[in-house]
N, C-alpha and C positions, 0 to 999 in steps of 0.2 A: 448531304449529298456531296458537299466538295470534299469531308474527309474521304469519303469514300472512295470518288476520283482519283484522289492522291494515295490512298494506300494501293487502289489497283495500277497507278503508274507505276508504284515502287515497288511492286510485287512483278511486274515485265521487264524494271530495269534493273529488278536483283537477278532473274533469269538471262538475260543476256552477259550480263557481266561477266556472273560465277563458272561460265566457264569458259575455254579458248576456244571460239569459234571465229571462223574467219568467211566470208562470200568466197564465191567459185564460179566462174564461167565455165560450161563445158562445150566445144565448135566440134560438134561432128556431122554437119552437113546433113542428117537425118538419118543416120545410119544405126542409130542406138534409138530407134523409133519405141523399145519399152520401156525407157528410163522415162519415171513420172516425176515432174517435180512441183515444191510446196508452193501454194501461191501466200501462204502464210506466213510473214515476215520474221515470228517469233518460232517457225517448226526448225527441228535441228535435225540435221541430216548425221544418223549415228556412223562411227567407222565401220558396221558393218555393212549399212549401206552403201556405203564410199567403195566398199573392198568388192562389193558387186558391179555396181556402176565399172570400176576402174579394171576389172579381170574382162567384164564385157566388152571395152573396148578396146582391152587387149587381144582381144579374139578377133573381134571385126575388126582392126585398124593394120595397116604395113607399118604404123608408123605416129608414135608418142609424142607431142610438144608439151612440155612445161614451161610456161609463163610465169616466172614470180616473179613479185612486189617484196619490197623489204617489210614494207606496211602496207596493209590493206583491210578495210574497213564498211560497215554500208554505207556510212557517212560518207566515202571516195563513190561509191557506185552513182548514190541519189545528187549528189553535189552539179552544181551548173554554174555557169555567167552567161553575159550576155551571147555569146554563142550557142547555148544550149549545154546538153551532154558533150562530158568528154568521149562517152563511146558512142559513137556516131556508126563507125560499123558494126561493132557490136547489137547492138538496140537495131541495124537493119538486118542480122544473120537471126536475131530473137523474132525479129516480125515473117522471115519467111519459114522460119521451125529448122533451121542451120544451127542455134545454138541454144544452150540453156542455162538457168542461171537459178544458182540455190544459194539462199542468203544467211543460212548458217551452216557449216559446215565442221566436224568436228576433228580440230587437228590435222588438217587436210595435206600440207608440209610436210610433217612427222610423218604420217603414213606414207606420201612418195615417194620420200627418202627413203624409206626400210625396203618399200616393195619394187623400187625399180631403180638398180644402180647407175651411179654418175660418176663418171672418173675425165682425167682433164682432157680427152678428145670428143668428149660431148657434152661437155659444159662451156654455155660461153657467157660473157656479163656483157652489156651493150650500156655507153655510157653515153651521155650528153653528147659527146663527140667524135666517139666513133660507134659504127653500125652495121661492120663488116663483119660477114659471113664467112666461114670454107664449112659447107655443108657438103653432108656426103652420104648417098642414096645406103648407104649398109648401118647407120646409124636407126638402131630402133627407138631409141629412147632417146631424145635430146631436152638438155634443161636449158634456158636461157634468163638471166638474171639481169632485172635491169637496176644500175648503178649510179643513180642522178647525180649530176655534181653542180647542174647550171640551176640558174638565178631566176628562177619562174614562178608560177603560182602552182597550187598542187594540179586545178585544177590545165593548165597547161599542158602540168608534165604527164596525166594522166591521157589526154585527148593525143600526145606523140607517141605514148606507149599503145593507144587503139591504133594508128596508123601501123606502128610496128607489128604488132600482131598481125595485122590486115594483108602485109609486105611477105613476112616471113612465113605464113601459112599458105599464103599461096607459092610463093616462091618452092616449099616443099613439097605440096600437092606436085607439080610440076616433075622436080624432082623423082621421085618413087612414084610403080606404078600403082600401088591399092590406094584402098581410103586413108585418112590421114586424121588424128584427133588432135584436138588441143586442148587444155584445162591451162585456164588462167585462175592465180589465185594467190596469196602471201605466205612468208614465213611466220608471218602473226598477225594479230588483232591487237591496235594499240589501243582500244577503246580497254580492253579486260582490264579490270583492275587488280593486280598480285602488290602481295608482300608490304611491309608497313604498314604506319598506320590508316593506311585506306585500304585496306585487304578487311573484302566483306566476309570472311573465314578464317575461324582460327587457325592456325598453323597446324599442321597433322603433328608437327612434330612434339608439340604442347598435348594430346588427345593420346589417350590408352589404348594402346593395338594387343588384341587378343592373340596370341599368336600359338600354333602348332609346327612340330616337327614331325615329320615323316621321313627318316631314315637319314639320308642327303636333302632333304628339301624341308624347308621353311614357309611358311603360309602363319600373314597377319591380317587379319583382319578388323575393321575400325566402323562401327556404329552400322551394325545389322538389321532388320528390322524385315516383320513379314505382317500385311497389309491386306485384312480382310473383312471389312467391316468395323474391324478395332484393329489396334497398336499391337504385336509382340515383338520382343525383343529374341533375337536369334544369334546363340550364342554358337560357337566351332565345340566340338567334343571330342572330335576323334578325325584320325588320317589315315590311311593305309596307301600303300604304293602297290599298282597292279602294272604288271607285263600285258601287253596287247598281240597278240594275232599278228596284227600287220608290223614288216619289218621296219626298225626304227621307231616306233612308236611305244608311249610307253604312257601310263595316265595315275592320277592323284585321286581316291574317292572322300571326299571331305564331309563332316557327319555335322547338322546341325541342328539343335535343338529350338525351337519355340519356347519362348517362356514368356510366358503372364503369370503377373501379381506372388511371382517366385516359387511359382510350379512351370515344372515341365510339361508342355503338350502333347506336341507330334513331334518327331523325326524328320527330316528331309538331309538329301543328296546333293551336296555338288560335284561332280564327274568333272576332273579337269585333264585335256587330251593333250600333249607332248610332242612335238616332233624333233628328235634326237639331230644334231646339227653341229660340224667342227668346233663351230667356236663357241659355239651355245646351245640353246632350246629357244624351242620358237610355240608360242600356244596358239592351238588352232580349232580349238572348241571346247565349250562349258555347256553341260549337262546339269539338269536340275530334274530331280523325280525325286517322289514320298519313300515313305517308309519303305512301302513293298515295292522300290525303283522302277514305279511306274511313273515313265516319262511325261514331265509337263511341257517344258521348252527346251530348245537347243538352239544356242548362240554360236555362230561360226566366228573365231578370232584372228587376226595376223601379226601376233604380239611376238620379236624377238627380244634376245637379253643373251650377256655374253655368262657365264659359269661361274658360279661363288659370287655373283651382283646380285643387290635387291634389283627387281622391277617393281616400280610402283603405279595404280592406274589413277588416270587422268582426269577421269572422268564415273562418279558412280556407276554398279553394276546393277542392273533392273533386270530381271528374272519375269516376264510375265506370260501366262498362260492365255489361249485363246478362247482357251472356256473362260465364263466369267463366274463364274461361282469357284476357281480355283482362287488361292491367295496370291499374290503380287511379292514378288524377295526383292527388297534394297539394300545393297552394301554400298554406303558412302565411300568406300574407299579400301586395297587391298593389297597387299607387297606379296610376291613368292619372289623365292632362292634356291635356286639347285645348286646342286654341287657338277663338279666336272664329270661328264658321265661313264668313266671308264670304276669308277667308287659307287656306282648305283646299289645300292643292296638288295641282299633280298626281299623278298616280303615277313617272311619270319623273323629278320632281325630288328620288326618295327614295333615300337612300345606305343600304348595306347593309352594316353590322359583318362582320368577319370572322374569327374567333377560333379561335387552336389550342388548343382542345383534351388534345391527344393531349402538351402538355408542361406542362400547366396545373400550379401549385404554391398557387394559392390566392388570396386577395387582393390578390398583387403582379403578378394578369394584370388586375385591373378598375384604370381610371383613376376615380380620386375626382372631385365633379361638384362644385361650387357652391351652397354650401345643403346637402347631402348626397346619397345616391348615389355610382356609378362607374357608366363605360362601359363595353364591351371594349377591352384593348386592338386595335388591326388587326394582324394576324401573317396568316401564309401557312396554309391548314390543313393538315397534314399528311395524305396520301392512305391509307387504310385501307385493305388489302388484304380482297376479299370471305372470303377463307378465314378469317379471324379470327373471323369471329362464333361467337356460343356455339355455336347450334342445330348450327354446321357440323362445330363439332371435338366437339360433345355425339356427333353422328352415327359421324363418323371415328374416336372411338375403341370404339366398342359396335363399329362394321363390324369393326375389329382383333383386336378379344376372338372374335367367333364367327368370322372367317379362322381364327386362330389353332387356335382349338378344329376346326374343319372341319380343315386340315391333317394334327392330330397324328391325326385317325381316319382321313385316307385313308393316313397313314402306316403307321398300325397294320394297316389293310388288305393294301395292299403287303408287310407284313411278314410277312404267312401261309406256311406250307410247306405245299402239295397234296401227294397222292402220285404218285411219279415212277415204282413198281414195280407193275403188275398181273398177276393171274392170268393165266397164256396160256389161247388158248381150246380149245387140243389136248389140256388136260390132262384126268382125268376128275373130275367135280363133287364134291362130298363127298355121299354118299345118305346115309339114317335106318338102314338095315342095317346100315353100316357101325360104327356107334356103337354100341360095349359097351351091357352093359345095365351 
């Protein structure tokens, strides 16, 4: 029983670790009365959520605060002395339903920063010693960063940063005339552990990324897998680049294959959607549908990246369906590249990998790339017989078993003896007289 304990601690505190998540206060007074949050210490609040949450209260709010920590951790939230909590008002805006508080958060810094610009008249740092303001009611978005430099305990400096909060939120309430939000929260988690020898993952950059080209764009992919009662491995096949309808917009259809036991299965889509952008591309949705691109799930994104850059993701991509009999897609991890989009090609001048599959032995089908990566190699695919698939020989042999069984009873049927001899009807009947007493 105590190994047990111990391998399910270490199974909750390899999940916290592996990835960057940091806590988040959100103070809006009640006004984002459908934001639900986890009371489950280990649930992760993904960027997509984030990216809801934060457009929501850019709709209802006059007016954005950013509260960072340089570090911030649960270990700062749950932390006390003899005082009690450092957040003292915080912990009384949480008891009247004025604020919220989500204790892991995914990259929650990173995403601010891309989605709501800071430039130097609405960025301020407040340090130990000073804590002066010039706020000014046409500021939509203000960050404030605070800057410790004096000689206290964490928890100290933690319980002066809730007064500040306390000060400056109302102070802007004041200020402007709508509602007013605030999100407190860090530029990191120093609990994660990266890099060295205490990095509980190998380095991507040691691990074999599959990679495809589509014209101007590059797409890697790294430890694929689709999850449906058992294990397949899901390899990239194929890319093509499609023009979109809406202006600006332009998308990536990526082809993936299933394999078990080094046959090919099923087909599936990923649909990756574009938003054409000066200095870059920005992605703002992934599509996942079967063979016959009927839609499973759609992921809304707010990924940007400047042109001829890898972006690489942060965090695995989980693909799952709300049916549950549909399969679950996890990619550990994934880089695209565009090129500058004035070079976009067309679609006919895109070449299509071709790969078997069905003789694959590992590593020595992908060609190694320059810089790092492999291609496919180009081979013939070997033709799959329909009758191979599971569902079909799953069918053929249950049909075998109840043949089988059906057989041996109409055998047994057949096997009967009727009678071949009856009474003639000339003969006399047997009456009740006849019987002795």
């Amino acid at each position: 029983m105590v190994i047990f304990s111990y391998l399910f601690v270490l199974y909750y505190i390899e999940g916290v670790l592996a990835l960057d998540a940091t806590p988040l206060f959100l103070i809006d007074n009640g006004i984002l009365d459908t934001v639900t949050t986890q009371t489950n210490p280990f649930a992760l609040t993904t960027l997509q959520d984030f990216e809801v949450i934060t457009t929501q209260a850019q709709t209802l709010s006059e007016n954005i605060v950013f509260f960072i920590e340089n570090n911030f951790s649960i270990e700062d939230v749950s932390s006390k002395d003899r005082k009690g909590t450092p957040y003292m008002h915080l912990h009384k805006n949480f008891l009247e339903r004025k604020a919220k508080y989500f204790p892991k958060v995914e990259e929650p810094y990173k995403f601010i920063r891309e989605k709501f610009e800071s430039f130097d008249f609405n960025t301020f740092h407040l340090r130990s010693t000073t804590t002066k303001l010039h706020l000014d009611e046409h500021y939509k978005f203000i960050y404030i960063y605070f800057d410790d430099g004096k000689n206290e305990t964490r928890v100290d400096t933690l319980r002066r940063h809730d007064a500040i909060i306390r000060e400056v939120y109302f102070a802007i309430r004041q200020l402007v005339k709508g509602p007013v939000t605030a999100i407190y929260t860090g530029k990191q988690n120093p609990v994660v552990v990266k890099g060295g020898s205490r990095s509980l993952t190998v380095p991507l950059q040691a691990k074999s990324w599959k990679a495809l080209e589509c014209g101007n764009a590059t797409f890697k992919f790294y430890d694929g897998k689709l999850l449906n009662g058992f294990e397949a491995a899901m390899r990239p096949r194929s890319c093509n680049y499609e023009s979109l309808r809406q202006a600006g917009h332009f998308g990536y259809n990526v082809v993936f294959d299933s394999i078990r036991n080094g046959v090919a299965q099923k087909s599936y889509h990923l649909f990756f959607t574009f938003l054409l952008q000066q200095a870059g591309w920005k992605l703002i949705e992934i599509q996942w549908s079967k063979q016959n691109y009927e839609e499973l799930v759609t992921q809304v994104q707010s990924i940007k990246q400047a042109w001829d850059t890898f972006y690489e993701s942060s965090s695995p991509l989980v693909m799952e369906s709300n049916e549950w009999y549909e399969p679950k897609l996890v990619i550990n991890s994934y880089q695209i590249k565009i090129a500058k989009h004035d070079q976009l090609r067309a679609p006919n001048a895109i070449t299509t990998p071709v790969i078997d599959y069905g003789t694959a032995t590992g590593l020595a089908d992908w060609e190694e790339l320059a810089g790092g990566g492999a291609v496919p190699r180009k081979r013939r695919m070997r033709p799959i017989h329909i009758l191979t698939t599971i569902p079909l020989l799953a069918g053929a042999m249950i049909g075998a078993l109840f043949l089988s069984v059906m057989s041996w009873g109409v055998q047994m049927i057949m096997a009967l003896q009727a009678n071949d001899k009856l009474d003639s009807t000339d003969s006399k009947g047997l009456s009740l007289g006849d019987v002795p007493d």
